[in-house]
C-alpha positions as CSV (number, residue, x, y, z in Angstrom):
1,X,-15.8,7.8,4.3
2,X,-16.5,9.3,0.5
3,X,-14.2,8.1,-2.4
4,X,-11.8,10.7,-2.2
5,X,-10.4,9.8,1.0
6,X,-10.7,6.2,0.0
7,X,-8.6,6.8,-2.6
8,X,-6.2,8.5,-0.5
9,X,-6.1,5.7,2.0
10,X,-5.7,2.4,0.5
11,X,-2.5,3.2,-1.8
12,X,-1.0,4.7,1.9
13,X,-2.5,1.6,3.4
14,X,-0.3,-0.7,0.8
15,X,2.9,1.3,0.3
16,X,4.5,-0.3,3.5
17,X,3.9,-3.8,1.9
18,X,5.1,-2.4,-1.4
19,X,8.4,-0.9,0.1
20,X,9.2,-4.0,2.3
21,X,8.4,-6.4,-0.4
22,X,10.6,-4.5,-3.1
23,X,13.3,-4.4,-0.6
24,X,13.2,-8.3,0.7
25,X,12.9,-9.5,-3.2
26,X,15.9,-7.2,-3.5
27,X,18.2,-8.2,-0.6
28,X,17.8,-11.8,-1.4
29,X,18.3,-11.9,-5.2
30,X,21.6,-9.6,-4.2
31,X,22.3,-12.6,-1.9
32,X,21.7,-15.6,-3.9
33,X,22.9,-14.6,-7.1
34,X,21.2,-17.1,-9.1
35,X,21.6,-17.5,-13.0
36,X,17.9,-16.9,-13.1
37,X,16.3,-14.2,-14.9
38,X,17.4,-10.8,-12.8
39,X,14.1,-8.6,-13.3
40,X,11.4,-11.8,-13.5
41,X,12.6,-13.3,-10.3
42,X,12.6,-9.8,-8.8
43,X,8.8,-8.7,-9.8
44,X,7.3,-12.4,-8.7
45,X,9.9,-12.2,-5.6
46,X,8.1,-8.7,-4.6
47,X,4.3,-9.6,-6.0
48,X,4.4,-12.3,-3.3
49,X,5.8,-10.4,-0.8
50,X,3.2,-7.8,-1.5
51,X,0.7,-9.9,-1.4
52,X,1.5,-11.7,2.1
53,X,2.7,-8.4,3.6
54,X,-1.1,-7.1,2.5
55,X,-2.8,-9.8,3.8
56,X,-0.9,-9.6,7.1
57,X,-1.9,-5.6,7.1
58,X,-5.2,-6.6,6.4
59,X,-5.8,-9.1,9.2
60,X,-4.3,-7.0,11.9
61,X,-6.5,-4.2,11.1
62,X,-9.5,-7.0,11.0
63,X,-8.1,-8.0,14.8
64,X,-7.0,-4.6,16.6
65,X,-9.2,-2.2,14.6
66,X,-6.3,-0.2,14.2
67,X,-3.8,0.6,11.2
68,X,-0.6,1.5,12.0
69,X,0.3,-0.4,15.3
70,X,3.8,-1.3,15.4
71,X,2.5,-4.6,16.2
72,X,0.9,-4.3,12.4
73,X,3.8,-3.5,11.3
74,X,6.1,-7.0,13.0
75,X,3.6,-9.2,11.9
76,X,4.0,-7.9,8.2
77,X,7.8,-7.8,8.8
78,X,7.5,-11.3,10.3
79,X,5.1,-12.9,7.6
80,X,7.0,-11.6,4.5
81,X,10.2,-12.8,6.0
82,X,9.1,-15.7,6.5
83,X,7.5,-16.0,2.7
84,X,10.9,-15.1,1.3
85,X,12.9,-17.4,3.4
86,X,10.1,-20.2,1.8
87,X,10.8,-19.4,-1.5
88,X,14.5,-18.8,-1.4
C-alpha cells in the first residue's frame, strides 16, 4: 500500500472509535451530572474510550484479518462500554 492510501485508511480506520467514544463520554456525563469540570471530564471520558475502542479495532483485525466485521464492530461496542461503566 503507498502513503496516500495509508493516509486515507487509518483516520477511516479510527473514526468509529472516535464517534462511539464521543458519544459514550457524552451519554454518561448527561447521565451523571457531576459538579465536575463539564468539557475536562468529557475530553479524558472520550480519549479513553478512544483509545480502548482502538485497541479493540486493532486486535480484531490482528485475529480475523478483516476490518469492518460486525463482529469488530461488538467487541469495540462491548470493550468501550465496559471502560465507561469502569470509570463512571
Amino acid at each position: 500500500m503507498d502513503w496516500l492510501p495509508l493516509l486515507w485508511h487509518v483516520p477511516g480506520f479510527a473514526a468509529p472509535a472516535l464517534a462511539v467514544g464521543f458519544a459514550l463520554a457524552g451519554a454518561g456525563a448527561w447521565r451523571t451530572r457531576k459538579t465536575r469540570p463539564f468539557l475536562r471530564t468529557l475530553l479524558v471520558q472520550t480519549t479513553i474510550n478512544f483509545l480502548v475502542g482502538l485497541g479493540a479495532l486493532m486486535l480484531c483485525l490482528a485475529l480475523t484479518g478483516h476490518d469492518g466485521r460486525m463482529i469488530t464492530y461488538l467487541a469495540m461496542v462491548s470493550a468501550m462500554a465496559l471502560a465507561q461503566a469502569l470509570r463512571g
